[in-house]
Every structure is written in C-alpha cells, then in structure tokens.
C-alpha positions as CSV (number, residue, x, y, z in Angstrom):
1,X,0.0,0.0,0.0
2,X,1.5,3.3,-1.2
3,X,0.8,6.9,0.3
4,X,-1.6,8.8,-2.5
5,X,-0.4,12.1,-1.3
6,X,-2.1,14.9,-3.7
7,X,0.2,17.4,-5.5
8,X,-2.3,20.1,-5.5
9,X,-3.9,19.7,-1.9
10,X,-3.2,23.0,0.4
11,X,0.0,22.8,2.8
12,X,0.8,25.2,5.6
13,X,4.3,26.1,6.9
14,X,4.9,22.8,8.4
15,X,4.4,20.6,5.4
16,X,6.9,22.9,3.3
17,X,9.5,22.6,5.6
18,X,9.0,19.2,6.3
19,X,11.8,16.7,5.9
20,X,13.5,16.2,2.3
21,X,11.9,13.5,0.3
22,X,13.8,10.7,-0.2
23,X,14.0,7.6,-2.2
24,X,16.7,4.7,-2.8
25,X,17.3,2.3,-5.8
26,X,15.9,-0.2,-4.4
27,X,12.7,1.7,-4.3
28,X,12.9,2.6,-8.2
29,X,14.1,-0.6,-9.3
30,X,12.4,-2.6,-7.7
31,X,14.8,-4.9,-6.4
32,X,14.7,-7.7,-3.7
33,X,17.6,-7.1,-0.6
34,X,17.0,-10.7,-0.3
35,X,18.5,-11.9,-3.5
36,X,22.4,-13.1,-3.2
37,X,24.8,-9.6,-3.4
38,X,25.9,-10.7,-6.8
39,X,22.4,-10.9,-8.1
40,X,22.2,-7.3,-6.8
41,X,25.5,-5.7,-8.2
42,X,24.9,-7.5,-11.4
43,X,21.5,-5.8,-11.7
44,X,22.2,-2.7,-10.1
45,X,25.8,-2.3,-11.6
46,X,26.1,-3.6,-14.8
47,X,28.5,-3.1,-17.1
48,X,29.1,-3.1,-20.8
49,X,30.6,-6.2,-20.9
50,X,28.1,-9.2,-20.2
51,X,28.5,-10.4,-16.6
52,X,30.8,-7.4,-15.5
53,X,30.2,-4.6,-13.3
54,X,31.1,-1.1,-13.3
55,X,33.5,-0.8,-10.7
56,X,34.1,3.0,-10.6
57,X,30.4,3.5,-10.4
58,X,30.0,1.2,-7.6
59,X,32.6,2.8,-5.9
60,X,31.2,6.2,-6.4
61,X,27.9,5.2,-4.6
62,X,29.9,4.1,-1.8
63,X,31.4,7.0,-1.5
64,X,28.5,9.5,-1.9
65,X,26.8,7.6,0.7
66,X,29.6,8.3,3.1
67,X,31.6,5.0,3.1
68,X,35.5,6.0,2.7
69,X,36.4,2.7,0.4
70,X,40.1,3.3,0.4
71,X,39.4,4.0,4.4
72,X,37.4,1.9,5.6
73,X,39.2,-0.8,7.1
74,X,35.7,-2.9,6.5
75,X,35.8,-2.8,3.0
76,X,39.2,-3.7,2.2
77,X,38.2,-7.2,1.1
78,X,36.3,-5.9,-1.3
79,X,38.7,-3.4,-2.2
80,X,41.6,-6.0,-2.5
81,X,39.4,-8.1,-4.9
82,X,39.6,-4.3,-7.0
83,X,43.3,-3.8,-7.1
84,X,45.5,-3.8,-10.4
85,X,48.7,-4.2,-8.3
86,X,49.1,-5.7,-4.7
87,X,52.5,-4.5,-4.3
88,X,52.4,-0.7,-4.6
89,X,52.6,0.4,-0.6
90,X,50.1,3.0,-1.8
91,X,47.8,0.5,-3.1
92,X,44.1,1.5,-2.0
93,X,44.1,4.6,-4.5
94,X,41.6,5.4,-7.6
95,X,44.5,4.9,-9.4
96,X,45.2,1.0,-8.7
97,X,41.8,-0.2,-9.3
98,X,40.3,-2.1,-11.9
99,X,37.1,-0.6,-14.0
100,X,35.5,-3.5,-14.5
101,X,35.9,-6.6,-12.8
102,X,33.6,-10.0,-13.6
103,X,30.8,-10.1,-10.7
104,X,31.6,-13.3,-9.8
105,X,35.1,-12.1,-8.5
106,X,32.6,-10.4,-6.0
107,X,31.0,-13.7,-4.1
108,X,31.2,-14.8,-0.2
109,X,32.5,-11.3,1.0
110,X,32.3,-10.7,4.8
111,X,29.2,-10.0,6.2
112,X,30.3,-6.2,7.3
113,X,31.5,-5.6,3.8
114,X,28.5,-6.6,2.6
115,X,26.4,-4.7,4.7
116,X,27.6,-1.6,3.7
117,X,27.2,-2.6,0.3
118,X,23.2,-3.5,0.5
119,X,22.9,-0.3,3.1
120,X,24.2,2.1,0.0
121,X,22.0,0.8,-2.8
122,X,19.0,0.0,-0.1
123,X,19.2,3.5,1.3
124,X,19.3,1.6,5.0
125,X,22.5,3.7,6.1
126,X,21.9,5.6,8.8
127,X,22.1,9.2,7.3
128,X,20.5,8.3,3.5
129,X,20.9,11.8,1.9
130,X,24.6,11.5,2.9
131,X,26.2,14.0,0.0
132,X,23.3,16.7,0.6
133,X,24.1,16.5,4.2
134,X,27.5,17.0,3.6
135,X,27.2,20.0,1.3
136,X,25.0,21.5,4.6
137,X,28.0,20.9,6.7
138,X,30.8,22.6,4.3
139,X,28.5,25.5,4.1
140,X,28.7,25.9,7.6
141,X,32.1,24.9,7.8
142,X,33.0,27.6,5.4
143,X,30.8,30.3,7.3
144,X,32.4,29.4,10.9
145,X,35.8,29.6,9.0
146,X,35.3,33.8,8.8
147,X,35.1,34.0,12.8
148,X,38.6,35.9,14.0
149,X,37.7,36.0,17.6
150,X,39.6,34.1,20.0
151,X,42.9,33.9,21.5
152,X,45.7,30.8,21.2
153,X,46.7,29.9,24.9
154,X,50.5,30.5,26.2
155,X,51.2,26.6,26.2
156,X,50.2,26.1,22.5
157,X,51.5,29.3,21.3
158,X,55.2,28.0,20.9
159,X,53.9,25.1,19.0
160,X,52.7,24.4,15.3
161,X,49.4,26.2,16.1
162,X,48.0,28.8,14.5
163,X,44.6,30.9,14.3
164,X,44.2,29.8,10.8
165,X,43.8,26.2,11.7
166,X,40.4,24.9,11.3
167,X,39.0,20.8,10.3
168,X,35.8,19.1,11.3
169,X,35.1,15.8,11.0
170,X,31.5,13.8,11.6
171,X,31.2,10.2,11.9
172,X,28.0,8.3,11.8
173,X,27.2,5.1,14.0
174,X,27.3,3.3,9.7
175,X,30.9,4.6,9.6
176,X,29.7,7.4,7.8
177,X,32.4,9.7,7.1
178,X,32.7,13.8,6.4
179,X,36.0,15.5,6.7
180,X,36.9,18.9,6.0
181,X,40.2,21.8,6.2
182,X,42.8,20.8,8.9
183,X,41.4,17.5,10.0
184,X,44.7,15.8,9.8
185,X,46.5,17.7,11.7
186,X,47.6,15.9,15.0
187,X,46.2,17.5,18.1
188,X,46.6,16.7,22.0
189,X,43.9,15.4,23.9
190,X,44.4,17.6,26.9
191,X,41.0,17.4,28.9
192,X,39.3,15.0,26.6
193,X,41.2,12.3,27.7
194,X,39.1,12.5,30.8
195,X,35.7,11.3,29.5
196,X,37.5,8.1,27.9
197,X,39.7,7.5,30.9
198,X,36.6,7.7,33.0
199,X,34.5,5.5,30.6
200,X,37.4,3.0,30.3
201,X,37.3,2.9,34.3
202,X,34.1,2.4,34.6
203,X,34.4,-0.5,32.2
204,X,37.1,-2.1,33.4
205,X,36.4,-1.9,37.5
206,X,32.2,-1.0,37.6
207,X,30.5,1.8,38.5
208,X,30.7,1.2,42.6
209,X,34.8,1.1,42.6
210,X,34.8,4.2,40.6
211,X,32.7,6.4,42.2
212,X,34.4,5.8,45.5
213,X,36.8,8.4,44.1
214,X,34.8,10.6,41.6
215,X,31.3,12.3,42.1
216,X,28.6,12.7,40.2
217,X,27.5,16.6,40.0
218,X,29.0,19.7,38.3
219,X,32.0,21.7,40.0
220,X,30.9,24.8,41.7
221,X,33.1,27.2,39.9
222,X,32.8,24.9,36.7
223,X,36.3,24.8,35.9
224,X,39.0,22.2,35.2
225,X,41.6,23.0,37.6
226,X,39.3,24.0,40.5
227,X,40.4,23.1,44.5
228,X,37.5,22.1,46.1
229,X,35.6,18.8,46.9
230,X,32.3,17.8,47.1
231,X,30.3,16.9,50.5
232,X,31.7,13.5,50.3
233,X,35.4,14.7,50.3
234,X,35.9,13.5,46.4
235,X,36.3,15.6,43.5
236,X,32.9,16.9,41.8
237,X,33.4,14.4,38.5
238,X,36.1,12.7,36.2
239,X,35.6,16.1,34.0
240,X,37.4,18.2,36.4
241,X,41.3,18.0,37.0
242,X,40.7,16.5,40.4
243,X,38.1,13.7,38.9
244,X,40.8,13.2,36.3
245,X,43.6,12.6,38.6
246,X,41.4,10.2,40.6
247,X,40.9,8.6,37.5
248,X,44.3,8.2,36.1
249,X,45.7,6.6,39.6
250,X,42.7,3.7,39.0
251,X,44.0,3.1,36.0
252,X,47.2,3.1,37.3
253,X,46.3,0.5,40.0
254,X,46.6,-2.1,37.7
255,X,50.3,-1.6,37.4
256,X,51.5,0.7,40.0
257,X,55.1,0.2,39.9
258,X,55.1,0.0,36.3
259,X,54.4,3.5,34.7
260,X,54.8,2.1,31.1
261,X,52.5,-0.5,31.1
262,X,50.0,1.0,32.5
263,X,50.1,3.9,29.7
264,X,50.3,1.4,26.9
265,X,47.0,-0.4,28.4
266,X,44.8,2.4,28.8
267,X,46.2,4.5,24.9
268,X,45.7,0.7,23.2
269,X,41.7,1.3,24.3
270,X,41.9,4.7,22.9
271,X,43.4,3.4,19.9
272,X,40.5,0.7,19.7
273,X,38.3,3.6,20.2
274,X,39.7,5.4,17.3
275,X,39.1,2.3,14.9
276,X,42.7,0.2,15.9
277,X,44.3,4.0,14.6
278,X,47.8,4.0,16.5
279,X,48.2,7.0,18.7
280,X,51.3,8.5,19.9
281,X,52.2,11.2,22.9
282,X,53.5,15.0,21.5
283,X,56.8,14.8,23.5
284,X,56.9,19.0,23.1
285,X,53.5,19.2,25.2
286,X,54.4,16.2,27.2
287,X,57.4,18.5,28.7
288,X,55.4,21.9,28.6
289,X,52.6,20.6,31.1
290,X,55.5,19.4,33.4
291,X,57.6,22.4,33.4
292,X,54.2,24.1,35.0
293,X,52.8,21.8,37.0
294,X,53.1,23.3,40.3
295,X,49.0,23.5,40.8
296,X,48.6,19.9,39.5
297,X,50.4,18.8,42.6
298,X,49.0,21.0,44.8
299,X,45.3,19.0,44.0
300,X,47.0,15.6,44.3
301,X,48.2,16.4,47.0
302,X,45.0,17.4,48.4
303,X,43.3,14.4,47.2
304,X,46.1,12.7,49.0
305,X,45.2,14.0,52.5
306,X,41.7,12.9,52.3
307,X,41.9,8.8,50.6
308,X,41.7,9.8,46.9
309,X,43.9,7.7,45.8
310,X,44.0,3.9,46.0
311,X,46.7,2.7,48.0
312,X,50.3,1.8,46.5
313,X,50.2,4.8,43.9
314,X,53.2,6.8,43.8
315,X,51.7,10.8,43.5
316,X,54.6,11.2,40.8
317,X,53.7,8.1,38.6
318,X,50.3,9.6,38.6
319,X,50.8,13.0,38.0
320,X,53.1,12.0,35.1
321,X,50.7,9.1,33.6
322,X,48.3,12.2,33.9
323,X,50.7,14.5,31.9
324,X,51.1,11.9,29.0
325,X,47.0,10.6,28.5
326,X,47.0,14.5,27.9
327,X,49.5,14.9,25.2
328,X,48.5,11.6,23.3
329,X,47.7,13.2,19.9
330,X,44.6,12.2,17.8
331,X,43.2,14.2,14.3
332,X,39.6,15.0,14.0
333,X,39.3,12.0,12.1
334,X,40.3,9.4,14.5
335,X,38.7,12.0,17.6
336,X,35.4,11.8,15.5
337,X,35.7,8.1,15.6
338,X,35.8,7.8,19.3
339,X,33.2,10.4,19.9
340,X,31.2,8.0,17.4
341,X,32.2,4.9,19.7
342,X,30.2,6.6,22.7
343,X,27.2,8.1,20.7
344,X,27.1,3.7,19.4
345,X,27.1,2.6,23.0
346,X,30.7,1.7,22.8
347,X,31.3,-0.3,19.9
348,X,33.5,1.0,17.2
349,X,31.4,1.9,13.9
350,X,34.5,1.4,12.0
351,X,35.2,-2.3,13.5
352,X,32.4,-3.6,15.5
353,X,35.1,-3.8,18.3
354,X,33.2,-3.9,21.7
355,X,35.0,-1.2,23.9
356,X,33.1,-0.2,26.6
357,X,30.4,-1.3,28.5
358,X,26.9,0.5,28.3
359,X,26.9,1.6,31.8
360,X,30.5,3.0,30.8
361,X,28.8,5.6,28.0
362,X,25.9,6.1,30.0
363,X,27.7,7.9,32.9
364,X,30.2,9.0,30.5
365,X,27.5,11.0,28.4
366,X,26.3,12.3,31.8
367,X,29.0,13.5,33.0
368,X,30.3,15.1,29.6
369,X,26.5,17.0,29.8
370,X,27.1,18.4,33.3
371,X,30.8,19.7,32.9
372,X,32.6,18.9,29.4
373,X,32.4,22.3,28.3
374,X,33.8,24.4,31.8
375,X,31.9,27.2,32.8
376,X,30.2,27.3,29.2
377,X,28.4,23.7,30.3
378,X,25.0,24.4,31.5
379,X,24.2,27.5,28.5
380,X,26.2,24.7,26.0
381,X,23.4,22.4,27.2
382,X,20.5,24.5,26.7
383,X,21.7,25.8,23.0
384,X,22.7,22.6,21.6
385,X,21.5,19.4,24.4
386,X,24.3,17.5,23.2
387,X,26.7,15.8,25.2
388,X,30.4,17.2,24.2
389,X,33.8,17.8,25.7
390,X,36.0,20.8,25.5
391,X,40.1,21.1,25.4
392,X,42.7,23.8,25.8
393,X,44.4,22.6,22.7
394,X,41.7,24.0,20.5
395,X,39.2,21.2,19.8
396,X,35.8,19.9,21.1
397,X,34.1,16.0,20.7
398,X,30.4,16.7,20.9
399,X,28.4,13.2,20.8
400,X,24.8,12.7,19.2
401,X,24.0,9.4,20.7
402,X,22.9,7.1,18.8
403,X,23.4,8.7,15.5
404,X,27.3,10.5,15.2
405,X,30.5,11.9,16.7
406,X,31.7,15.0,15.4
407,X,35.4,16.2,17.0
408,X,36.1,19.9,16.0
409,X,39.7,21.6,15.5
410,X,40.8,25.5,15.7
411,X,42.9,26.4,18.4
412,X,41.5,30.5,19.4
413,X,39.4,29.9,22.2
414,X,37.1,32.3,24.2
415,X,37.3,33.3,27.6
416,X,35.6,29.9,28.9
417,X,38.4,27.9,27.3
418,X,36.3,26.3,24.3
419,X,37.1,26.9,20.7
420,X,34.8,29.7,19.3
421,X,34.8,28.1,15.9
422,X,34.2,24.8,17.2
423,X,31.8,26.2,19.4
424,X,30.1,28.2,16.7
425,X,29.6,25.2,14.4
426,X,27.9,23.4,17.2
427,X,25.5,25.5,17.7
428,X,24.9,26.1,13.8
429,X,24.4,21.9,13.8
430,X,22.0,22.0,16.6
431,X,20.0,24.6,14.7
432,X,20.1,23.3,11.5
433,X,19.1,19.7,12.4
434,X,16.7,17.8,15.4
435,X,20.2,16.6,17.4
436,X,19.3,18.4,20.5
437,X,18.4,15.4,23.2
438,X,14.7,16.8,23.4
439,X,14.0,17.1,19.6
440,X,11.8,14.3,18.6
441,X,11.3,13.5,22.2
442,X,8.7,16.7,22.7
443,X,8.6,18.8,19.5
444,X,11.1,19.3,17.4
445,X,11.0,23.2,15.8
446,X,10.0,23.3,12.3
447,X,12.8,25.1,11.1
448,X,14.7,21.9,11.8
449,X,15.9,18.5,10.0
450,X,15.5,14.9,11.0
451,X,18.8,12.9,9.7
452,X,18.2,10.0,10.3
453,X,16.4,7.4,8.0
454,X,15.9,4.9,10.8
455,X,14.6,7.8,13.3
456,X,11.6,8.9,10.6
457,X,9.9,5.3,11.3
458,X,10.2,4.5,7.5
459,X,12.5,1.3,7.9
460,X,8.9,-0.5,8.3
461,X,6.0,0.3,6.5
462,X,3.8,-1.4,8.5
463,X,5.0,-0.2,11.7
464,X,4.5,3.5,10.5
465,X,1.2,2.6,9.3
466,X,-0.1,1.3,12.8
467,X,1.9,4.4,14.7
468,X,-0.4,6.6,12.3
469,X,-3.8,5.0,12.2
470,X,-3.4,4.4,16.0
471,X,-2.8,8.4,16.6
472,X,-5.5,8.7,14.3
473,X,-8.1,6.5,16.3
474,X,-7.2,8.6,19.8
475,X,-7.5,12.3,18.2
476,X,-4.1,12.5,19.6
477,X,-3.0,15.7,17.5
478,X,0.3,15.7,19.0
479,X,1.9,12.9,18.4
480,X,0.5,12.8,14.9
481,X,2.0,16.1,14.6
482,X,5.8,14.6,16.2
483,X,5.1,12.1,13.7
484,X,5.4,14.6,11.2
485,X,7.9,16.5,12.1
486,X,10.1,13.2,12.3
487,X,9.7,12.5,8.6
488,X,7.2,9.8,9.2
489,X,4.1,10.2,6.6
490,X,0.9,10.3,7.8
491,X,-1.0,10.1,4.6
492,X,-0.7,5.8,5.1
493,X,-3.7,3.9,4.6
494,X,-4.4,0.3,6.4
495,X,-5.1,-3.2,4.6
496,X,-9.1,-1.6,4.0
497,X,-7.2,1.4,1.9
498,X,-8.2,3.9,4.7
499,X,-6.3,6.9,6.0
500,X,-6.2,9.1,9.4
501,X,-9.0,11.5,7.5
502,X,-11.0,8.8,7.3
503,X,-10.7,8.2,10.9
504,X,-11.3,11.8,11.7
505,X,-14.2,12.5,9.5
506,X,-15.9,8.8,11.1
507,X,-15.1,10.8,15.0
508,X,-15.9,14.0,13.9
509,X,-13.2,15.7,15.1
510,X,-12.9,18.6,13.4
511,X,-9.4,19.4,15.0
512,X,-7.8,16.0,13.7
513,X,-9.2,17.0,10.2
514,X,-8.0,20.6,9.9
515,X,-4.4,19.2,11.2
516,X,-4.9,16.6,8.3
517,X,-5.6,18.8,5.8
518,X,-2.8,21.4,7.0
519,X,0.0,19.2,6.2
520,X,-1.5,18.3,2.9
521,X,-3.4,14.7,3.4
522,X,-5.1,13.3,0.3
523,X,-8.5,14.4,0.6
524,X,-10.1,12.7,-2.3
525,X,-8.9,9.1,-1.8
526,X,-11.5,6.2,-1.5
527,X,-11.4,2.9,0.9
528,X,-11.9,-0.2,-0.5
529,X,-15.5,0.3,-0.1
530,X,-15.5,3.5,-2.6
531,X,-15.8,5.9,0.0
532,X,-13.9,9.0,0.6
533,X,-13.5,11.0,3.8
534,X,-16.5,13.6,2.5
535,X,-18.5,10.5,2.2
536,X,-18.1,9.3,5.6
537,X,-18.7,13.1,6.9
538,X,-22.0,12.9,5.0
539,X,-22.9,9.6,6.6
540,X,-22.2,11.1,9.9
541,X,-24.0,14.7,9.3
542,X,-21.4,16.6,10.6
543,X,-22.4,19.2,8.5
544,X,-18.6,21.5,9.9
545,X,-17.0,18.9,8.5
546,X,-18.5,18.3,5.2
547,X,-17.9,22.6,4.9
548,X,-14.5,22.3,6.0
549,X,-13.5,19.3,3.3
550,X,-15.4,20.6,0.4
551,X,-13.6,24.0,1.1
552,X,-10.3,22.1,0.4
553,X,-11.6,20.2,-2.8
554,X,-12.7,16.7,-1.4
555,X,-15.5,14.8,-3.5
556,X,-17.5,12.2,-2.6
557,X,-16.9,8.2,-4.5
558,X,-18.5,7.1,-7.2
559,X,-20.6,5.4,-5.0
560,X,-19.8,2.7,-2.0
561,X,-19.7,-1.1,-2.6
562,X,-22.4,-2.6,-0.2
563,X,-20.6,-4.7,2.5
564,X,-21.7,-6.7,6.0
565,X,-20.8,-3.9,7.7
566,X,-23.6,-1.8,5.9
567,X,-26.4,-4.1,6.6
C-alpha cells in the first residue's frame, strides 16, 4: 500500500518545511535485498561487458553515501578483490583499481562488507541523503571559517598552532564519514582524555569502585583545575582535573610500579576507540605541562590527605601518567571516531570492536552533559542538548548518541576555554538539524531537520502505518503532529485502503481533520468500499465537517460497494 499524497492539496508552513523526500534504488528498481549480493551488483551495476560490473560507479555510490572505500578498514576485502597491483605500498588509491571486474570475482565477501554494500544501494545507512548533508556541513564549515575571535593559549602558542587552523570531522554510528580543512592535523587530547579514561574505568572496575573516588554533579566554579571537593570529600566528576587525577591513579592501579605499562594499556583502548588507529604522545607538550605543574600537585596532594587515591600509587607516577594521556595526539578524524564509539554505545562503527560497557557511556554522556564544556556547560546544554567535551588545545568531541560523533579543530578559544569556531559550528548543527536530546522527544521546531532514516519510522512500512492509524483512532493531535515532524508520513492507509482523515471525518473531530488537511493529506482518496473521507462526513452529518472538506476540494466516491458492515 503506497501513500496517495495529492500534489495540488493545500499545505501550511509545516508541510513545506517538512523533511526532504527521499528515495533509494531499491525503491525505483524494484529490487529484492533478499536476492544473493551478486544478483544485486549484477542488476544494479552492470556493465558493458556481459557479466561485468562497473567498478568506478559502484565505488562512487559508496562514496556518496559516506563510506570512505580506500578507508574503511571494512571494505578492504572488497577493495583487494579491485586492485590492479598488490605491491604498490600505496595501493588503496583510484588509481590502482580495476574498472570492470567480472561479478563473480565479488561472491562470499564478509558480512560487514556486505552490509555496507546492500545499506548504499537500499538506502538503509543511517544518514541516507549523505552528500546533501555533507554539502549542509561545508556551508557551515565555510561560514564558521570567517570568525577571527579568540585567543591561542600560552602553552600552545610556541607550537605548530596557529589561528588559521580549522578541520571538522563527523562520523555516523554506519561509519559514515565527512572531513573537512585541517582535520589531519595531530592534536593533544588535553582534557578530553578524561571522558575516555573515566569510561574505560568504569568499564574495566564498575560503577561502585569508581565512584568511591569521583562524584557525580557539576563543579561549583565549573572549571577544570578548581580546588574544592564535594560533600563526600571526592572531587565533583572525572571532568574536572581533580576527577581526572582520581581517574588516572585507578587506572594506574593495575600496574603501579610500572608507569609504562599502564600507559600502553589504557592508549591501546583509545586506539580501539579510534578504529585500531595507532596513537602517539607529543613529547613538546608532554614536557610543557611538566615544566608548569606546580598546581597539578598542589590538588594531588589534596586528594592525597583525604583517601583519593588507591593505595600503593606513587603521587609522581600519577601526576606523570596524567601528563602523557593528555599529550597523546589524535586528528579530527580518529577523535570523530571515538566520539562516534560513545554516541554507538561503545562499539567502534568502524570495526564492530566492543569497547566499553553501556553503563560505561551512560555515565560518560552524563558527566560530559554536566561539565565537558567548563563554565560554558549548562548555557552549551540549553543551546545545543548535546553531550560534548572541551580542550585547551583547540578542539571539542560533541556526541549525538545514537546517530554521530563530530570532533572539531581550531585552536583560538574564548574566555571559557572552548574553541569559538568549534563552538560556533555546534551551535549552527544544533540549529540546523533535530540533534538536541529533546528534539523528537517533545517537539522538534520546524525550522529543523530529521537525519536519520531509521529515526523517521520509515525502515517499516507497516509499523509506521499502525503508529499513524493508532494516533488517528485517539485524536491524539500531537503525536501525529511529532510524527510529522520526524519524517514519518501520515498520509498511510491500512489493509481496507483507509487513512487518518477517514478516521477523523468517522469521530468527527474537526481538530484531527484541519491538522490533516494542514500538512497536505489526500483528501479525495477512496477505501476499498469506494468511499472517501467527505463521504463518511456525510454519513455522519457533521455538517462542519463536510464545509471544511469541500472548502479544500474533497468529493465524494463514485458510489460505495455494499458490504456486511452496511447491513
């Protein structure tokens, strides 16, 4: 059953900003995701020569739907099945693959490559419309680029840094992929390191051990380096230097005499974090944040007097396994990877790997909402509702859960410490699209975006047909109206061919219908019994009614079939 939406009905502000229509191959030619991959790339793909396929066109689709296939690590087995030349050490390059290769060369590839495969000619990825969303995200990117405001701090000054410096990348839960300007440009983790050394404790001891040592509730003065404890003698979170501190010596627990192993166990998560990208420490940092670490001591020291840290830490190991999870260096690329690890409940979109543990994220993403952005936290929370995380080196991770990670580079920061650029872009993002955690969940504003294909309720037909006709049944206006605004049509008819308006004109409520007709509901369409909503108005005497449809150019059927129900 198809939506009959009319072309020429009425539609009020809310239907023409509605959500872009979209449609996949599969939906135009008409082909079965349950026929063997072959069957599908033979069909979909074909090339001139008989039982060939078009290998830079299939590519191509990859690629506009946001799948990196010289990248992505999962499509390297279809990628080596591509190459001309398996020597060159550049060998996953445009330049080394074949044009057409027989599709038989393409059977029994790994489930994850093929996934990706079906999700880019299906439409199924996450984000379906991947190049127009993209093309949103370079105009932005290209508008924040003109802010000058902003200073670079002391400590990064006598670095590579510069004010000119400015990459984004976004990464979907798919894998899906947007870069953009400087984001490969190696930058230290500073305060970010935090959340995923917090989320990796969690993981690896439980909640209870941790939180022995961290709270759970914003700083008072909501910044990093602040004195104080809370009520229970603990520092306020794992956001804060304190919380971070308390953190690292956990971590350190593990192997407290042993200073290098316990670094190379707790960066080989964050490399698995980052999609199994190896990370190294900037040794100029590294030294910079020890030649000035005179107040770094003074709160381990305090934390020291009152039990903070576990037993058998020595305060310098920790203070100096502190110093180096700071300078590990990531790019926006890799950062926008492990922000995309939290926002997909801890496994790694690019590898499936199993990280951390749900509870891990959950407090994570909590904690990141009450402090990740200093002082800036609670008016970063109403703006944008995102959970993100702020650094001194110039970037910010900013996590959509379930749906992306986004990590954000330019090193000027405003008076709060957070990158105005960065900051600026996360704002225009919340604006532009429904990402703020209570979009969708109350009422998303019109002037906004749903992404996500699988968020719009159209992955099942049927389901969307029963959220709609159930609405429908109850009056209930606003959730019809949510519907809407998620993408979700509500022009469906059931298994009897009838639709909401039906429904509405049948109850008489006039409110339902006006809604109905607002967003542009096909007025004229018949049931299988020949009847149209004006019909069943008619049949009810609801005279309002019958005014209010004809005004918007229903008819009444050629005439209703008799049926039981009739008798």
């Amino acid at each position: 059953m198809s939506s009959t939406k009319s072309e020429d009905g009425p539609r009020s502000r809310r239907s023409n900003q509605s959500n872009r229509t979209r449609s996949t191959d599969s939906e135009v030619l008409n082909i079965s995701e349950s026929k063997p991959l072959t069957d599908i790339l033979a069909e979909v793909f074909e090339d001139e020569t008989e039982g060939h396929i078009n290998v830079l066109e299939l590519l191509g689709k990859i690629n506009q739907c946001g799948f990196l296939s010289t990248q992505d690590v999962r499509l390297r087995p279809l990628m080596d099945r591509l190459l001309i030349s398996d020597t060159a050490n550049d060998k996953y390059n445009f330049y080394n693959i074949k044009k057409s290769v027989p599709v038989s060369d393409l059977k029994d590839l790994p489930s994850n490559c093929t996934d990706i495969i079906k999700k880019t000619i299906f439409g199924k990825a996450l984000i379906p419309e991947f190049s127009r969303f993209a093309e949103d995200l370079l105009t932005m990117y290209n508008s924040v680029a003109e802010i000058k405001t902003g200073k670079i701090p002391d400590f990064l000054s006598s670095t590579t840094k510069n004010a000119d410096q400015w990459g984004v990348s976004v990464c979907t839960v798919d894998g899906q992929m947007w870069s953009c300007g400087d984001s490969n440009i190696p930058n230290t983790l500073q305060s970010c390191s935090a959340a995923f050394s917090y989320a990796i404790a969690i993981t690896k001891l439980g909640t209870q051990r941790v939180h022995k040592f961290v709270g759970k509730e914003a700083s008072t003065h909501g910044f990093m380096n602040t004195l104080d404890l809370d009520k229970n003698d603990v520092p306020h979170n794992a956001m804060i230097q304190s919380g971070a501190m308390a953190i690292t010596s956990l971590l350190l627990q593990e192997h407290p005499n042993d200073l290098p192993s316990s670094y190379e166990n707790i960066v080989n998560f964050y490399e698995r974090l980052a999609g199994n990208k190896p990370l190294k420490i900037n040794n100029t940092v590294y030294l910079a944040d020890k030649s000035r670490c005179d107040r770094k001591f003074s709160i381990a020291y305090l934390l020291k007097e009152h039990n903070g840290f576990p037993p058998n830490c020595k305060l310098k190991h920790i203070i100096d396994l502190y110093f180096q999870l700071n300078s590990v260096e990531v790019t926006c690329q890799t950062g926008a990877v492990m922000a995309a690890t939290l926002a997909n409940g801890g496994v790694c979109p690019t590898t499936g790997d199993d990280v951390l543990s749900r509870t891990a994220v959950q407090n994570t993403l909590s904690i990141m909402h009450l402090q990740g952005m200093y002082s800036y936290s609670g008016e970063w929370m109403f703006e944008a509702g995102l959970p993100a995380k702020s650094c001194t080196s110039g970037m910010i991770m900013i996590v959509v859960p379930g749906m992306m990670g986004m990590c954000l580079f330019s090193p000027p920061l405003d008076h709060n410490g957070n990158s105005t650029r960065a900051l600026e872009f996360g704002r225009r993002m919340a604006q532009r699209f429904a990402l703020h955690y209570l979009d969708n969940h109350i009422s998303a504003p019109l002037r906004k975006e749903n992404l996500s294909r699988r968020q719009d309720g159209t992955e099942s037909h049927e389901m969307a047909i029963m959220k709609v006709m159930y609405a429908a049944a109850y009056g209930d206006i606003n959730l019809l109206s949510r519907y809407h605004e998620l993408g979700l049509s509500i022009d469906v008819c059931d298994y009897d061919y009838r639709t909401a308006l039906h429904l509405a004109c049948c109850n008489g409520n006039i409110a339902l219908a006006q809604f109905l007709l607002d967003v542009g509901v096909n007025v004229c369409v018949m049931d299988r019994w020949n009847r149209t909503p004006l019909d069943d108005a008619i049949k009810y005497g609801n005279e309002e009614l019958v005014k209010l449809l004809k005004n918007h150019g229903a008819g009444e059927g050629p005439g209703p079939i008799e049926n039981e129900y009739d008798k």
